[in-house]
DRENVOZA-327469 format. One record per residue (C-alpha): z, y, x. Coordinates in Angstrom, 3 decimals, padded with zeros to 6 digits. Each point is the difference from the previous one (the first is absolute). Layout:
BEGIN
> Z,Y,X
> Z,Y,X
...
//
This chain:
BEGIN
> Z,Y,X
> 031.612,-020.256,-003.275
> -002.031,-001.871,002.912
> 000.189,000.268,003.589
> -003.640,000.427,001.440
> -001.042,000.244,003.522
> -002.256,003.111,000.518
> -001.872,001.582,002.937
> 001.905,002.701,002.306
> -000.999,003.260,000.924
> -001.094,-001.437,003.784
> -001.141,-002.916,-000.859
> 003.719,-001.674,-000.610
> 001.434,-002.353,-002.816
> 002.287,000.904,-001.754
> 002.329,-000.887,-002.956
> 000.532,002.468,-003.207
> 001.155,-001.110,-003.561
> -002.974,000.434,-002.513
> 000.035,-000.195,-003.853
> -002.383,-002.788,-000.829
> -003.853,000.386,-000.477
> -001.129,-000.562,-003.905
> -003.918,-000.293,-000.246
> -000.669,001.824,-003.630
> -002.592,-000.476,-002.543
> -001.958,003.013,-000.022
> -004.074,000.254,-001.551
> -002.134,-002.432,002.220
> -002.341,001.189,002.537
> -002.012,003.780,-001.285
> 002.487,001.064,-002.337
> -000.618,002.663,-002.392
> 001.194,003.583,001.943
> 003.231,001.419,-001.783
> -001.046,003.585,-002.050
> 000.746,003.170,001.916
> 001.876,002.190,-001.645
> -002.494,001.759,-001.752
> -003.984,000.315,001.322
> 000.233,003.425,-000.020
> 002.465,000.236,002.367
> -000.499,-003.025,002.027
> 000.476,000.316,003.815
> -003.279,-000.122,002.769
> 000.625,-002.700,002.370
> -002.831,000.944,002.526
> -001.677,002.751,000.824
> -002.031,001.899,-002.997
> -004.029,-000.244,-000.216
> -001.405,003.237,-000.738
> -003.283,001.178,-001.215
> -002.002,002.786,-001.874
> -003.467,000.139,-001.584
> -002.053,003.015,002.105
> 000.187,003.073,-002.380
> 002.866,-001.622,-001.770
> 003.396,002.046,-001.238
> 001.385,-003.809,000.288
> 001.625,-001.861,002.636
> 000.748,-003.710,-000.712
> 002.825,-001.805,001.738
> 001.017,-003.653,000.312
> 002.737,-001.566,000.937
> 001.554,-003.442,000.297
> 003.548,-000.935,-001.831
> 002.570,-002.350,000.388
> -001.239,-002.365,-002.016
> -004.326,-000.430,001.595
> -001.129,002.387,-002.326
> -002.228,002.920,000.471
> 000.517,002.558,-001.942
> -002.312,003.355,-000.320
> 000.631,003.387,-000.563
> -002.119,003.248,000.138
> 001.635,003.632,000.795
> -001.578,003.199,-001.551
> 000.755,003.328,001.030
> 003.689,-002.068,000.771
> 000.004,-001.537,-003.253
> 000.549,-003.997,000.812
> -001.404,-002.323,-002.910
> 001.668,-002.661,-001.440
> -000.482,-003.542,002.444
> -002.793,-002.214,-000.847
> 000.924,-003.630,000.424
> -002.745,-001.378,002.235
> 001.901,-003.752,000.331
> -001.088,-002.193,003.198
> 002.644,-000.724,002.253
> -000.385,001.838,003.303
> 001.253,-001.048,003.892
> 000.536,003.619,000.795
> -001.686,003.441,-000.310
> -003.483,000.930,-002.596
> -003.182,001.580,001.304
> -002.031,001.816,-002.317
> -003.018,002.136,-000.173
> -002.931,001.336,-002.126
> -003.941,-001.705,-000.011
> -002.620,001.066,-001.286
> 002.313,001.129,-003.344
> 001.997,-003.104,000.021
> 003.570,-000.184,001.102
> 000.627,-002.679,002.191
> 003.658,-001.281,000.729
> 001.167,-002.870,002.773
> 002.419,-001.811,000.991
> 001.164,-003.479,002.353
> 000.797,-002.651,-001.966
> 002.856,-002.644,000.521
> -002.921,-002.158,001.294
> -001.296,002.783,002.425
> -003.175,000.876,-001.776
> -001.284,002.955,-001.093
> 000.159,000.972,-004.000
> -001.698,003.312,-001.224
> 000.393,001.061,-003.773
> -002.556,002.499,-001.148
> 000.239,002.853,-002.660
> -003.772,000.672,-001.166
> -000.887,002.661,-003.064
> 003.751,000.317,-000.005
> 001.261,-003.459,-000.919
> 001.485,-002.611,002.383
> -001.168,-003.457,001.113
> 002.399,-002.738,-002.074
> 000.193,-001.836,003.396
> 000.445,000.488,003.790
> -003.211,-001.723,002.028
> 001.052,-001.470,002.983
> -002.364,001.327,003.166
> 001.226,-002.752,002.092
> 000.693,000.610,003.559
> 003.300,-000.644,002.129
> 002.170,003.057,000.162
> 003.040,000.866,001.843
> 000.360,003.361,-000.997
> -000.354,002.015,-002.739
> -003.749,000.961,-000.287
> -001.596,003.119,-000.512
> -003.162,001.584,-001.969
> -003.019,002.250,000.328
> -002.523,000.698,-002.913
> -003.190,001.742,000.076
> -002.122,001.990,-002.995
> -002.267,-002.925,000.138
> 001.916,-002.644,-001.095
> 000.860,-001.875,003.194
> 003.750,-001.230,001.124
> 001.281,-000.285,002.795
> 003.339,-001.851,000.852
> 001.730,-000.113,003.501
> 003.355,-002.036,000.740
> 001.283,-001.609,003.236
> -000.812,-003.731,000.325
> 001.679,-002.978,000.593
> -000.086,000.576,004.276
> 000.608,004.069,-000.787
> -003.408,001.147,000.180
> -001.731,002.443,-002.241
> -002.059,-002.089,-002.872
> -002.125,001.776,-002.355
> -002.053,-001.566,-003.400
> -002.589,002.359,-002.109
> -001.081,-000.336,-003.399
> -003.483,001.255,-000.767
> -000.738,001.128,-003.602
> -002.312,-003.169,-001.096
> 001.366,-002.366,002.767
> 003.736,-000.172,-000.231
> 002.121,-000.660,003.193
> -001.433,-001.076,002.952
> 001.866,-002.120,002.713
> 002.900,001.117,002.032
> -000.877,001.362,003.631
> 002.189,001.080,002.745
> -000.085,003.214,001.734
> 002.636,-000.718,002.830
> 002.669,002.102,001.417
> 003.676,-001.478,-000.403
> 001.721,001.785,-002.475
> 003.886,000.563,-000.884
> -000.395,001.313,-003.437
> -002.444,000.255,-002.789
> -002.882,001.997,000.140
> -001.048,003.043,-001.763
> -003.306,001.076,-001.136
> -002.222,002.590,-001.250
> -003.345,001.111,-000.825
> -000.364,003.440,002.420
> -003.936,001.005,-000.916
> -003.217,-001.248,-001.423
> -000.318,-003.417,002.501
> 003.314,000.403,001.903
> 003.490,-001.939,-000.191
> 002.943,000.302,001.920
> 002.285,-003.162,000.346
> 003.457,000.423,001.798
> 003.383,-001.993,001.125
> 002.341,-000.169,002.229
> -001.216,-002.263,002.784
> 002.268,-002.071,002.448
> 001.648,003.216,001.368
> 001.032,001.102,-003.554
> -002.132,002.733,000.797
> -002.285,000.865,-002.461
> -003.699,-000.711,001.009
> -003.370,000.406,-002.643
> -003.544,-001.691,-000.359
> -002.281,002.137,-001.631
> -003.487,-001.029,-001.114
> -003.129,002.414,-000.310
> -002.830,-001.815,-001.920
> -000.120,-003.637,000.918
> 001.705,000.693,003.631
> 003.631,-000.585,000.882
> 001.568,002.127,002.676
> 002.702,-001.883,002.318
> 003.838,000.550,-000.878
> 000.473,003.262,000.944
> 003.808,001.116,000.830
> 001.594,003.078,-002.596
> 003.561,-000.574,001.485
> 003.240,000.441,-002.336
> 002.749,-002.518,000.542
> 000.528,-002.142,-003.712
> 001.148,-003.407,-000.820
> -001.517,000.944,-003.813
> -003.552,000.139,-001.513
> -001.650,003.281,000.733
> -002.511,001.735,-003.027
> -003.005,001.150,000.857
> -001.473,003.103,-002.614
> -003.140,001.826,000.259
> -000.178,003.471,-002.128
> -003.200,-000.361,-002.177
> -002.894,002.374,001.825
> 002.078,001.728,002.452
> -000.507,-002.387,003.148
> 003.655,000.090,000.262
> 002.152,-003.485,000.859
> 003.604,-000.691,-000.220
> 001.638,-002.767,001.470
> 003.792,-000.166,-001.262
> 002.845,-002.271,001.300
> 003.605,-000.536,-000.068
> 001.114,000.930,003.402
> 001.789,-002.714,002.282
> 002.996,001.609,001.270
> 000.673,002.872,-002.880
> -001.347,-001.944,-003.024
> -001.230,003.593,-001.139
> -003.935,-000.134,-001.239
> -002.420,001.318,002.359
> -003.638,000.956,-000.269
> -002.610,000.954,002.298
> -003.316,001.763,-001.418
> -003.279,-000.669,001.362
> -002.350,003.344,-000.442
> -002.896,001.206,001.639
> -000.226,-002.740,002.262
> 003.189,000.379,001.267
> 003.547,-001.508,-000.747
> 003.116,001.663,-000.360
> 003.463,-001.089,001.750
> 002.339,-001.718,-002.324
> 001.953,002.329,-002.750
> 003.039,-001.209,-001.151
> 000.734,000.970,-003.943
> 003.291,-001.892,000.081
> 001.576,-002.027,-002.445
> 001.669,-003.453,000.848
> -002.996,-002.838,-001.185
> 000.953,-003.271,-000.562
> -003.247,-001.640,001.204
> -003.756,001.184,-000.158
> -001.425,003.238,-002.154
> -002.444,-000.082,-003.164
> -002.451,002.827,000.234
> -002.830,001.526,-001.645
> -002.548,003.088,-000.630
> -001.892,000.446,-002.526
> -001.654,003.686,001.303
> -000.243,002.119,002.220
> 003.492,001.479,001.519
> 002.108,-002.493,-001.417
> 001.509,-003.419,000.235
> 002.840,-001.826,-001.651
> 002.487,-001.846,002.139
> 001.858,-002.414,-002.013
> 003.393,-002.186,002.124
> 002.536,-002.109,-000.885
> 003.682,001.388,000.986
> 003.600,-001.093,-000.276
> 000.631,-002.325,-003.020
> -003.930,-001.044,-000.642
> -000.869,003.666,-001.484
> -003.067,001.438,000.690
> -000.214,003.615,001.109
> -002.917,002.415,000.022
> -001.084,002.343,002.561
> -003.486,001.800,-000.717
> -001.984,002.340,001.477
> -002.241,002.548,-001.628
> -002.399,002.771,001.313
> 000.466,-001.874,003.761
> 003.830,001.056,-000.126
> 002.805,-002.468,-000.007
> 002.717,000.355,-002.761
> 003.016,000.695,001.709
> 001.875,-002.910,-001.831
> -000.307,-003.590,-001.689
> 000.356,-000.720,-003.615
> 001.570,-002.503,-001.696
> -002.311,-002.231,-002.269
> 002.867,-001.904,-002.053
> 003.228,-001.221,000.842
> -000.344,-003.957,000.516
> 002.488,-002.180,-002.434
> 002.448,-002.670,001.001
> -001.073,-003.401,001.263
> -000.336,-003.131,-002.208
> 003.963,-001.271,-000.732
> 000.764,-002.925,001.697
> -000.494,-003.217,-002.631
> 003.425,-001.897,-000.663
> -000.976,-003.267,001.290
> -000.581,001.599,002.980
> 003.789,000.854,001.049
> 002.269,-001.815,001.341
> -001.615,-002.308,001.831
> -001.734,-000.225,003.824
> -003.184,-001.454,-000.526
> -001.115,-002.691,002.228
> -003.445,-001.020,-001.529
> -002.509,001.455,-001.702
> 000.198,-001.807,-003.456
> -002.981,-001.671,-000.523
> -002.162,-003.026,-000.499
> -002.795,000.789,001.586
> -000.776,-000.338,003.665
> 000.705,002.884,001.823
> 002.118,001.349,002.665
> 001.173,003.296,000.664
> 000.214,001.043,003.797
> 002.687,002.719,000.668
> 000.566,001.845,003.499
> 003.011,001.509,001.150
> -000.128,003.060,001.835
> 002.948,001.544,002.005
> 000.261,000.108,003.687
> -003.259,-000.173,000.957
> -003.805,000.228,-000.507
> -001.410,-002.148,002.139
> -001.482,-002.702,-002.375
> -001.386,002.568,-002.439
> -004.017,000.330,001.579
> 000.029,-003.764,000.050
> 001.233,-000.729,-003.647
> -002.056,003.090,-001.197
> -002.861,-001.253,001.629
> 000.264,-004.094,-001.812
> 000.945,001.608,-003.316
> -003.245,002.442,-000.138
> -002.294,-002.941,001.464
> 000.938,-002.412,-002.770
> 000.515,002.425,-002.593
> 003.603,-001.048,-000.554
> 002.684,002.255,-001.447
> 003.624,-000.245,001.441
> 003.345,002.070,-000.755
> 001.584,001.618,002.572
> 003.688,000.912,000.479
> 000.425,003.349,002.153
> 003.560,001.385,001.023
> 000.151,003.834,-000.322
> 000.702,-000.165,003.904
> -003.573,-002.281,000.346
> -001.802,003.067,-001.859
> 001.487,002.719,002.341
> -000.475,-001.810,003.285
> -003.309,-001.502,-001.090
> -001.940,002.113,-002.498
> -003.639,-000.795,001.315
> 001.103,-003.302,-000.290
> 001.613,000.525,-003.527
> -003.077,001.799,-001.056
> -002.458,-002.440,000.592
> 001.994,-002.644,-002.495
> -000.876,002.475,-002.342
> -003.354,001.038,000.649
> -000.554,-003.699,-000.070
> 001.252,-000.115,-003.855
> 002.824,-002.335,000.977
> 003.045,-000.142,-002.644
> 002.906,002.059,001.597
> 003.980,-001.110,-000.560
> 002.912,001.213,001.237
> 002.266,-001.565,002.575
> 002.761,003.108,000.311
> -000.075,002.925,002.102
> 001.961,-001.539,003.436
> 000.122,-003.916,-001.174
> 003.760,-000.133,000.063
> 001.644,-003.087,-001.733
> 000.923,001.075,-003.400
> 002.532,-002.223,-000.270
> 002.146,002.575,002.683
> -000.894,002.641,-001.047
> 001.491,002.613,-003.528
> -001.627,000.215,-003.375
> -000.993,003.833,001.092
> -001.420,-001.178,003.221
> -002.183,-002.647,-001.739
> -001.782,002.984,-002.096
> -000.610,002.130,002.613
> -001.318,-003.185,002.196
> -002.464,-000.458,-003.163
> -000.952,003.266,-000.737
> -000.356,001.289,003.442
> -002.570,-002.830,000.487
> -002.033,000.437,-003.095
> 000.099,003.867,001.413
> -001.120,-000.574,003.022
> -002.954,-002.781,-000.517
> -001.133,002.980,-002.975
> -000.138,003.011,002.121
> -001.359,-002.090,003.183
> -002.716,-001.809,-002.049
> -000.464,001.355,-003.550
> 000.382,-003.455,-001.095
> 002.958,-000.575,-002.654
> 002.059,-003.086,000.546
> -000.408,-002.852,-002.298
> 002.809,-000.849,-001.686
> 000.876,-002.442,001.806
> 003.199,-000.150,002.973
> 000.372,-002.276,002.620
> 003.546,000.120,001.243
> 000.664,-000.109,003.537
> 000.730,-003.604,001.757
> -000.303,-001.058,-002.978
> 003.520,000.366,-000.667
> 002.161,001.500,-003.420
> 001.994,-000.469,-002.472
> -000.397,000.030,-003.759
> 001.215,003.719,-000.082
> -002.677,000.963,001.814
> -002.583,-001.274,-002.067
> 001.322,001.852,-002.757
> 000.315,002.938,002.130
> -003.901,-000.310,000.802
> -001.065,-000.615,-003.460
> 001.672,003.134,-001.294
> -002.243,001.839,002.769
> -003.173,-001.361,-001.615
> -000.509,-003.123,002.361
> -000.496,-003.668,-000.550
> 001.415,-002.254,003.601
> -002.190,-001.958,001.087
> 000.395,-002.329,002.996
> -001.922,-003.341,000.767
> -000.698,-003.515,-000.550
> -000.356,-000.911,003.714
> 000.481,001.966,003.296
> -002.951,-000.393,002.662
> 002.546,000.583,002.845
> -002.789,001.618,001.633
> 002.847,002.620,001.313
> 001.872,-002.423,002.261
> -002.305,-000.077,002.594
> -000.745,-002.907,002.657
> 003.482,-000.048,000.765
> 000.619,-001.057,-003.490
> -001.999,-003.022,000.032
> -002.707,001.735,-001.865
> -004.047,-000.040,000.390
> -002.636,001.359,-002.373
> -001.013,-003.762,-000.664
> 003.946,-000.207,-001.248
> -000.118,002.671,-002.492
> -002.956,-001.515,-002.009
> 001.914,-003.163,000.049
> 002.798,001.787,-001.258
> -002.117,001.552,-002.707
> -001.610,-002.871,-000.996
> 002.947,-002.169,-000.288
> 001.437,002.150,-002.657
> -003.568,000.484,-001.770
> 000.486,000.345,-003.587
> -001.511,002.467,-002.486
> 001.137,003.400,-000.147
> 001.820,-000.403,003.606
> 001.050,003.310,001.970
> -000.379,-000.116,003.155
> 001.766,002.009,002.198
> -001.271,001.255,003.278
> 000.452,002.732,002.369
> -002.081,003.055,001.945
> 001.853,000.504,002.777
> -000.126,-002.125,003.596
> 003.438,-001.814,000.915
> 001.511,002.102,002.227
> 001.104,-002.424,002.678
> -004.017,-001.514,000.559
> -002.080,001.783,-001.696
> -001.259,-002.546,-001.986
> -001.740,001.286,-003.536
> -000.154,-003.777,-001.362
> -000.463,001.202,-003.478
> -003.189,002.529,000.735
> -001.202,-002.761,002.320
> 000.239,-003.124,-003.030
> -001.178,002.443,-002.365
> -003.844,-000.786,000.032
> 000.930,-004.112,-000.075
> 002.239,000.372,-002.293
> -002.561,001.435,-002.566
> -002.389,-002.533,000.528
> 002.456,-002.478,000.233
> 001.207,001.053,-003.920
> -003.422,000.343,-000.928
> -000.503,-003.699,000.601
> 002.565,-001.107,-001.937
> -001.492,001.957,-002.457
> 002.304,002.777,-000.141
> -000.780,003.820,-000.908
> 002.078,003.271,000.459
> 002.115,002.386,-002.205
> 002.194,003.011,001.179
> 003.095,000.601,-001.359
> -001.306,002.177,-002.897
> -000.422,-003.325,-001.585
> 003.749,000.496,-000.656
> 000.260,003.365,-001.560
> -003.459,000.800,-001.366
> -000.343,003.335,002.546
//
């Protein structure tokens, strides 16, 4: 056992005892993803991409797992297909749609690009072509009978960006179309030359573009309250529009219909969503809503002849995650194991928020992926906050519900502390934690590694602790922690850092080194991993 000095809840030091920190040789840097349980029941991670062919009895769905992949599925008369294994390894949620005969499929890369794989005269590309671009968000689709593709996705400062590819041409360049956006967009093809685009803006209320010919209307407010992607789905030849969201407050999925130049108030067909809907129509009276509930299933609420069904379906029952590898227990891993040069940044978030638009903002503009650490309490009394980590496509951990020390605390008490957390961040964000636990103050014994590895969880702590959180009182500046930081430089370093503002001067060192600190790595010719580096998902 070693005696370490850790950070306090206000800002204090402290003394706990600590088992000692073993680093452990795991696969370098972009290890192969452990095998889900079995590909046909592997678990969505995001929210499903849903499509159909006009005329077609088909809808096709795609989803992200655990493990990058995107697998593909169709559903006939409620008859789900055996998954297709389209490979790539995706940030967060598909788009998909049909052009022109061909069925086009994207994603954000770990590099923040755009990839599309296309299924012509029925057989797949062998590849994923990277579009390019900067994304932040998961991007969305629109196809047309002539060929052309469109892709929309918020950009690195949260505006709308758009690129086209023109039968003949390819893509085209990347081009912004404003607005400041809190989620992804959604996207649809609503008559012969008209598109709608919509997101929720600033507010988190949801707010659409929508182009007629070569013309772009201004953002144009829809209202509904939703930290999640909304879809947008136009019935084929009817005129008729739905937008569909996950409702703020009730997390119940709610569309309003646009008909006859009018739109209707907001109908809530219930259900508790997990983050954004899939939707699509594929005539005239009916459209497929496909979510994600409890548990990564996906659930199926249609609607035929213009009438709702009065409940959801289950698609499949989701299997069990990946097991934890064996030379993953019983340890607390300090560094990411590793020749290479590369650092992994890690945030803390309990008692506060106040860092979050800052670090958000650095990350985005230098396309630079970071894990974050939320308590279950940070996800309750922050969930805008909490949401926009995930939006963003930043790797989630868990850092217990209430952050007590686990070291005073029962074996019972430990599991609920876990568990309630990985609850909470689920329900509040759709995203499922990482594998990966940070244990409060850094403090516990032996015992309670084993304890967390039995739950599924690798600890995790740091190689070197910004200090960020002590404030000016504490001696600290955001000059100090990049000295800090770069004293310990080594590859595969975690770096720990927090969210929050120190609650005796409001100081947010950490947000306010962030930007330095990335060029400051950069220089010494340093890149960046997240802490999926240590797991493979």
């Amino acid at each position: 056992m070693v005696t370490r000095r850790v950070r306090g809840a206000a800002a204090a030091s402290v003394l706990v005892l600590a088992a000692a920190t073993v680093a452990v040789s795991v696969p370098p840097v972009g290890p192969t993803p452990p095998a889900e349980a079995s590909s046909s029941t592997a678990a969505a991670t995001y929210a499903p991409a849903v499509t159909s062919a006009p005329g077609s009895s088909r809808t096709d769905v795609f989803y992200r797992t655990r493990n990058q992949r995107i697998l593909y599925r169709t559903s006939t008369n409620g008859t789900w297909s055996a998954p297709t294994n389209l490979g790539g390894a995706a940030v967060n949620a598909p788009a998909a749609a049909y052009a022109g005969g061909s069925l086009y499929v994207v994603i954000r890369g770990a590099d923040g690009a755009a990839y599309t794989k296309v299924r012509s005269t029925g057989t797949w590309d062998s590849t994923w072509t990277r579009i390019g671009g900067t994304l932040t968000s998961s991007p969305a689709v629109a196809g047309w009978p002539d060929g052309r593709v469109e892709v929309f996705a918020r950009g690195a400062a949260d505006q709308l960006v758009t690129a086209t590819s023109t039968p003949g041409t390819g893509w085209g360049t990347w081009t912004s179309l404003g607005g400041t956006l809190t989620t992804a967009p959604a996207a649809a093809v609503t008559g012969p030359a008209s598109l709608r685009v919509c997101a929720a803006l600033a507010d988190h209320l949801v707010s659409c573009r929508t182009r007629s010919g070569d013309t772009w209307s201004a953002w144009t407010l829809l209202g509904g309250s939703t930290y999640s992607s909304p879809a947008v789905v136009a019935e084929p030849g009817s005129g008729r529009v739905h937008v569909l969201i996950r409702a703020q407050k009730s997390n119940a999925l709610s569309v309003r219909t646009y008909a006859s130049g009018t739109w209707s108030a907001y109908r809530s067909l219930g259900g508790t969503l997990v983050d954004g809907p899939g939707a699509a129509s594929r005539a005239s009276g009916t459209v497929d809503v496909v979510v994600r509930a409890a548990g990564g299933a996906l659930n199926v609420r249609q609607m035929r002849d213009g009438v709702w069904a009065s409940s959801y379906r289950r698609a499949w029952t989701p299997g069990a995650p990946p097991a934890l590898p064996s030379s993953l227990k019983g340890r607390n891993l300090t560094v990411v194991p590793t020749s290479a040069k590369v650092v992994a940044l890690t945030f803390d978030g309990g008692a506060g928020a106040q860092g979050v638009p800052s670090i958000l903002a650095t990350l985005k503009r230098d396309n630079v992926r970071a894990t974050f650490f939320p308590t279950g309490d940070f996800v309750r009394m922050f969930p805008a906050s909490a949401n926009q980590i995930a939006v963003s496509g930043m790797d989630v951990g868990n850092h217990s519900n209430t952050h007590p020390y686990f070291t005073k605390i029962s074996g019972d008490t430990e599991r609920a502390q876990v568990t309630r957390a990985r609850t909470a961040i689920f329900t509040t964000t759709g995203v499922e934690a990482k594998p990966l636990f940070r244990f409060p103050y850094g403090a516990y014994t032996s015992s309670d590694v084993t304890l967390v590895n039995g739950l599924g969880y690798v600890p995790v702590g740091w190689t070197v602790d910004t200090l960020g959180w002590q404030g000016r009182a504490g001696g600290m500046s955001a000059q100090k922690v990049v000295d800090r930081v770069l004293a310990g430089l080594r590859p595969g370093e975690i770096v720990l850092m927090h969210v929050g503002a120190n609650p005796d001067d409001g100081t947010t060192f950490d947000a306010d080194a962030l930007p330095a600190l990335v060029d400051a790595l950069r220089a010494h010719g340093y890149g960046f991993v997240t802490l999926e580096e240590l797991t493979g998902w």
